[in-house]
N, C-alpha and C positions, 0 to 999 in steps of 0.2 A: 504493500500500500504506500502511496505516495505520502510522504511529511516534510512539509515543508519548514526550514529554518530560517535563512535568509535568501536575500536578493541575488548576493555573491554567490553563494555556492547552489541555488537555483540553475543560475546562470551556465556555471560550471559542468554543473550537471548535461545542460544543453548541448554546450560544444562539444562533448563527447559521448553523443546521442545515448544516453540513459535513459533519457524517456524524452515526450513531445509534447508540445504544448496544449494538441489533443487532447492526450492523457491526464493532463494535469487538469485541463479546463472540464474532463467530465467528471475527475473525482471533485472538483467543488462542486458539479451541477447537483450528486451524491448527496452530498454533502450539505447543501441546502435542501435538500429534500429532508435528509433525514432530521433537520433539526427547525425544518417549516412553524412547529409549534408554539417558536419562538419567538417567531413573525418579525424577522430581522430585515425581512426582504419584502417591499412591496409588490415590485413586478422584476420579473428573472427574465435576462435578454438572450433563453437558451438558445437559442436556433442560431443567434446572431456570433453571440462567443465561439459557436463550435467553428464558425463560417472564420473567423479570425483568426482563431488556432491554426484551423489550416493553412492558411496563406503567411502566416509567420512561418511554421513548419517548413514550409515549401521555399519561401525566400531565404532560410537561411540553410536550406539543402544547396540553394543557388548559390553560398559563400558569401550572399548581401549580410555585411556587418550588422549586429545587432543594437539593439536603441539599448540605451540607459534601461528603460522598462520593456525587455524584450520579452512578452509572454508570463510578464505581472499581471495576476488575475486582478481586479480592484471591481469595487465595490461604491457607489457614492450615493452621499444623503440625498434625499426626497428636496432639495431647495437650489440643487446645482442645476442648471441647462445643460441639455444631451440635444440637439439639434435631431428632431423628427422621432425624440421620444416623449411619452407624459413626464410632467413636472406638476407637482398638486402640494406643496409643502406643506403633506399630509394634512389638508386642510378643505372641507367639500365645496369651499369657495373656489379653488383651483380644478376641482376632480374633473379628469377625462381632457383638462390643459396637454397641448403638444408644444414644447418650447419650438421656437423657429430658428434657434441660431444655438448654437453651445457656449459655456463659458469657455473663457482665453483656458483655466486652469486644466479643463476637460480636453482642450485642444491642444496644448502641452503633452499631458499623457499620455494620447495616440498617438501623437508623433512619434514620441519614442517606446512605439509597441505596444503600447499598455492594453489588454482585452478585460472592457468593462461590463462587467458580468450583468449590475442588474442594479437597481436604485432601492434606497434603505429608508426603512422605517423613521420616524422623527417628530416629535414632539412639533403640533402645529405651529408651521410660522417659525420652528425652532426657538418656540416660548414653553421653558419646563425643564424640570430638573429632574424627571423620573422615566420621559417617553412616555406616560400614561395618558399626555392632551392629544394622543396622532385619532384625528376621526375616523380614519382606519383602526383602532383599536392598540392595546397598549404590546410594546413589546419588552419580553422577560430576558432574565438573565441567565444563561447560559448553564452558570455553578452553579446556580439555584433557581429553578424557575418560580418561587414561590415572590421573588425579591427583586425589585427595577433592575434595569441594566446602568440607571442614571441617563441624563438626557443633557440634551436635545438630540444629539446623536446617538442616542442609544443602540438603533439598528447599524449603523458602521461599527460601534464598538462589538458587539453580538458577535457580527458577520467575521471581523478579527477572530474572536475568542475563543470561538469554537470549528475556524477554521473553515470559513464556508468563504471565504476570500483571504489572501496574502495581505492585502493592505485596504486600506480605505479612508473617503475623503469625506470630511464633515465639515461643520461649520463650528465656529467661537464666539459668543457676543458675551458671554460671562462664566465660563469656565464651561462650553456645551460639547468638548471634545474631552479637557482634561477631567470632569468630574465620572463623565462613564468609564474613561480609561480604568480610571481610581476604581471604581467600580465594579469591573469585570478584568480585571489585572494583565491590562495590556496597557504600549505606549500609547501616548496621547498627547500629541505639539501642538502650541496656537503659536502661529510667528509672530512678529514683531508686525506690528498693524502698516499695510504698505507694502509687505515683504511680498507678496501673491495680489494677482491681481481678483481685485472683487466680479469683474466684471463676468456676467452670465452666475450670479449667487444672488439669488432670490433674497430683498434686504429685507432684515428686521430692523438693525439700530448702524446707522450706515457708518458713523463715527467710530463704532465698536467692533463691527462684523471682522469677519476674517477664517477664511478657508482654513482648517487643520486637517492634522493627517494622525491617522491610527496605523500602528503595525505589532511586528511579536517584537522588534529590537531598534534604539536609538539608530545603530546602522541604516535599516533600511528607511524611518524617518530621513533621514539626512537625504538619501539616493533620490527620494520623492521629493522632499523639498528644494533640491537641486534642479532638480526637473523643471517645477512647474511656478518658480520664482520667480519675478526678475519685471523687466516694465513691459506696458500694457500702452499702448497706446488709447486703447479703449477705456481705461481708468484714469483717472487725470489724478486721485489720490495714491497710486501706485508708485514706489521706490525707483529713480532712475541708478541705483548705486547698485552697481555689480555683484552680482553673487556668486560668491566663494566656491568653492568645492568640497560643499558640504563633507562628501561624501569620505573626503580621505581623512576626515578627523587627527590633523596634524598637528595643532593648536596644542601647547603643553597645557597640560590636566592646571585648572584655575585653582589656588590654591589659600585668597582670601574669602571668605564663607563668611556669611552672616542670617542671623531671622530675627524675628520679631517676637519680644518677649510676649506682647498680647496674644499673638496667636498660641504659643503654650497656655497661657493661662485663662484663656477663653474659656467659659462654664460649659458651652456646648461638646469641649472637644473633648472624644471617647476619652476616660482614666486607660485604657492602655494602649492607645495607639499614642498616648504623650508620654507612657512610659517606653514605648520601643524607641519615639521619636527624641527623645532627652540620651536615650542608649548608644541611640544611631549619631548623633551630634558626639558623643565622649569617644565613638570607634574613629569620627572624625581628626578628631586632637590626636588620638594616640597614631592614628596614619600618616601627621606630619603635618595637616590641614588647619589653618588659622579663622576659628571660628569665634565669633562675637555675637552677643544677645544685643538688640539696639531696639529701645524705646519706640512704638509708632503710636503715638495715641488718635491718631487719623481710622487704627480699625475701626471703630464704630461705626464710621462714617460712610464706610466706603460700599456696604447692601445701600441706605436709602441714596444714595446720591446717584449709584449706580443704576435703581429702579426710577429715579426722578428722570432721569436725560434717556434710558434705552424707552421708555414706555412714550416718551414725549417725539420721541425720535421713529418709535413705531406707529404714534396718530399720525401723524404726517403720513409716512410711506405707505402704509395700510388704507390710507384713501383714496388709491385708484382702486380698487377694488368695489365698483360699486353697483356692477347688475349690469351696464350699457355697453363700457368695450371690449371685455371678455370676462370670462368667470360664470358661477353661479348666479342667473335671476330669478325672482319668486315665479311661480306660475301661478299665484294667488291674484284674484282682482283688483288693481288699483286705480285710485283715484287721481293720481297726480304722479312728478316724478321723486320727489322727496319720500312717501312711504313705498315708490320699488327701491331705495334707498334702505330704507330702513328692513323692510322684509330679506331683501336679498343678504343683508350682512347678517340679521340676524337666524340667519336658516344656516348662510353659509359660514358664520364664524364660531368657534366653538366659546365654550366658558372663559379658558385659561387668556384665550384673545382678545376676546370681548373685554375683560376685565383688565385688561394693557392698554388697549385705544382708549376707554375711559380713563383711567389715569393718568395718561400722557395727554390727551385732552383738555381735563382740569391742570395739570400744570402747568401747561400752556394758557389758559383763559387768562382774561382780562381781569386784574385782582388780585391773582395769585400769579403770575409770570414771574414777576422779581421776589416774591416769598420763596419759592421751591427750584424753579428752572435758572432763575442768575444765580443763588446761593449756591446748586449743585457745581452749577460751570464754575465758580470761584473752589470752591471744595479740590474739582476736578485739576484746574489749576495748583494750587499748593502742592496735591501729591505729584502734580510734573515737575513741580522747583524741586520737593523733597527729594522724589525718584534718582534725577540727573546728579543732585549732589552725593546719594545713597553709594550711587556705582562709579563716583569717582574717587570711591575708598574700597570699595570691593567688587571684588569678581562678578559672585556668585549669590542670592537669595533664596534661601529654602524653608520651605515648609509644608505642614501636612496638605493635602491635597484636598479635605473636603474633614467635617467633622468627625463623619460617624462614617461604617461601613455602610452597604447598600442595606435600606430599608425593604419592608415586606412592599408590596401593592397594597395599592389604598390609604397605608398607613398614614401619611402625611397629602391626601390628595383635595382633602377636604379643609386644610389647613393652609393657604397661603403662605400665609406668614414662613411659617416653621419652613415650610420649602423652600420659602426666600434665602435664609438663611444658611443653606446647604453651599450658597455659592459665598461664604463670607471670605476662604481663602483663597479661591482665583476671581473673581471679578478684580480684584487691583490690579492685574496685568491688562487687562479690556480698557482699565478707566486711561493707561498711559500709555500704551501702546507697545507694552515690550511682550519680549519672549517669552512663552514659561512652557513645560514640559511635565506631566505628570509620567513617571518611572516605577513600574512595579516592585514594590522592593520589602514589601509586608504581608505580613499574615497574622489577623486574627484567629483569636479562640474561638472564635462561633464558624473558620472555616474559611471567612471571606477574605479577599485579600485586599491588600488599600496602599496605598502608591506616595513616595515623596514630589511635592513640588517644586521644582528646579526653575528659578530667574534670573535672566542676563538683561544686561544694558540693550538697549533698542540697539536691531542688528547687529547682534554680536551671538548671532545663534551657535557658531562656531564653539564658539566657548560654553556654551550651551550644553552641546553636543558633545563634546570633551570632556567633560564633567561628569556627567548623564552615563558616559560611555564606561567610562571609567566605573562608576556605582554599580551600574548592573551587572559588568562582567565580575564583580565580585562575590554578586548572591548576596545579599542584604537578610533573603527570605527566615522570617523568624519559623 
């Protein structure tokens, strides 16, 4: 049976015909079968993948050199453009949507090989922290299906974990790659905001958004975000500054460390994932590593200020969607155009959405504009001065990944709040725009496993990467 490890020795495998890309792509089609339960995958692009395999096969029988992603299965969220497939960001206001153009990211990927197996499950609009808002229905996690995957990309995380794609692309607006990572114990990168072009990624919070990538190892992270980095002409907020090569992680291992006392002593965060995580910091010292505790009293801050500007940022973009140029309309009789308005969002938006455009709405109104939306953006501001002066004394920023391990279903579904709160340790990289990485490197008692979080200076994923690289290949796993 085919098991895949990495990218490299994938690869390896190839040129000395071990097996074919065929092969490979039917033991994922398998493979999504056998674990359909899980509903990681909205629609499987079977017929299309096998048609790809072949012609990669075939070309590199011809001695044509192969791409960077020669015959990488992947997998991508429900909010990316596939030019002349559905895109419905698992939402019935999009259902039965054909994008007409692909994202630049998705066009990257084919170029160099990539056979994109099928589109993934995702927390509507990519608003959720559990996958439980997709109107397609929720999807479970892998270790336990009793227990979210974590969201927004939950089904890329899934499709990862148990093997039913090599790699796969999600989305970030506040920790919606690294918290499922965290969650179903795979990698999980958000870049440095800029670094990937947005364009053809269905927006939620445009300020915040940002394509990540799931895989088994930092390595092949790196090889994909090598890939499919770099400027856009089609995005005018896209990075003109050259991207590295990820891929050869040459960068010596970063060696100044630091975190944030609040986040240990947060009342949310599990008693033992702060005693692996205080254990994990003293392995640090004793490895040669200069680690420091430093003062942020900003966490508090950083859930509402983060909800104030993404929700505010989602009325807006969320209002072409309104019944006339495409999407879902009511078929109910009306009276006017303001209640097909009204009918069409409210048929086709779900709860967890509904309750973002209303909020971002009121913070927006007249009244309340400078109460909530300039205090945020000043908030937003301070942590950029903080940030920039943070990482002109150290490397590296670490910490736990998310509070607690992955919750049951339900548990926290009827609870806003508390959900909110799931994103308290990565939303700070969304609000400034830097790098961060969730790394599987834990195991809880109850089974689950839960990930450190790794932060670099904006564009400097390299060192990121270095870092990261270095961690995992030591085994951390309690």
């Amino acid at each position: 049976m085919f098991s895949f490890t990495t990218i490299k020795d994938y690869h390896a495998a190839l040129q000395v015909n071990q097996l074919s890309c065929a092969q490979v792509v039917d033991f994922y089609l398998s493979q999504i079968e056998k674990n359909s339960s899980l509903h990681s995958f909205l629609e499987v692009f079977r017929e299309e993948a096998k048609q790809r395999a072949l012609e990669l096969d075939t070309s590199r029988a011809q001695g044509i050199p192969m791409g960077k992603l020669h015959g990488v299965v992947v997998g991508i969220k429900d909010v990316l453009c596939y030019k002349d497939h559905k895109v419905s960001a698992a939402s019935k206001i999009l259902e039965n949507y054909t994008a007409v153009y692909s994202a630049s990211a998705i066009e990257k990927l084919l170029s160099e090989g990539a056979i994109i197996i099928g589109r993934q499950n995702c927390d509507e609009f990519a608003m959720g922290s559990s996958n439980e808002n997709s109107a397609f229905g929720p999807v479970k996690n892998g270790l336990d299906p009793d227990k979210v995957p974590g969201g927004s990309s939950g089904g890329s995380a899934v499709g990862v974990q148990m093997d039913m794609c090599m790699v796969s692309l999600g989305s970030d607006t506040g920790g919606s790659v690294r918290q499922p990572a965290d969650f179903c114990g795979v990698v999980g990168l958000k870049p440095s905001y800029g670094r990937i072009s947005r364009y053809g990624l269905i927006a939620y919070a445009s300020s915040f958004d940002q394509i990540g990538i799931f895989s088994k190892s930092v390595e092949d992270a790196a090889i994909v975000l090598e890939t499919i980095a770099g400027q856009d002409e089609m995005d005018s907020t896209v990075s003109n500054l050259p991207v590295p090569t990820y891929s050869q992680l040459t960068i010596g291992t970063p060696k100044k460390v630091a975190y944030f006392k609040e986040t240990i002593s947060h009342p949310d965060l599990d008693p033992e994932m702060k005693t692996q995580f205080i254990a994990y910091i003293k392995e640090l010292e004793q490895n040669g590593y200069t680690v420091e505790a430093i003062d942020f009293s900003l966490l508090s801050y950083v859930v509402p200020t983060y909800y104030v500007l993404t929700t505010a940022e989602a009325s807006s973009n969320l209002s072409r969607y309104d019944g006339v140029k495409f999407g879902h309309r009511t078929q109910q009789s009306i009276s006017d155009l303001t209640e097909l308005y009204k009918l069409s969002r409210t048929e086709g938006f779900g709860e967890e959405v509904q309750r973002r455009i209303l909020l971002g709405t009121f913070v927006l109104s007249a009244g309340y504009f400078d109460a909530y939306f300039t205090k945020a953006q000043q908030v937003r501001k301070q942590l950029v001065n903080f940030t920039e002066d943070f990482f002109s004394k150290y490397d590296i920023l670490i910490s736990p990944t998310v509070p607690s391990t992955a919750f049951n279903l339900g548990e926290n579904h009827q609870t806003p709040t508390q959900m909110f709160l799931a994103d308290i340790y990565t939303v700070y990289a969304n609000l400034v725009g830097i790098p961060a990485i969730s790394i599987p490197l834990f195991k809880h008692s109850n089974g689950m496993p839960f990930g450190l979080q790794v932060m670099s200076a904006s564009f400097h994923e390299e060192a990121l990467f270095a870092f990261s690289a270095t961690q995992m290949n030591k085994n951390h796993s309690a």
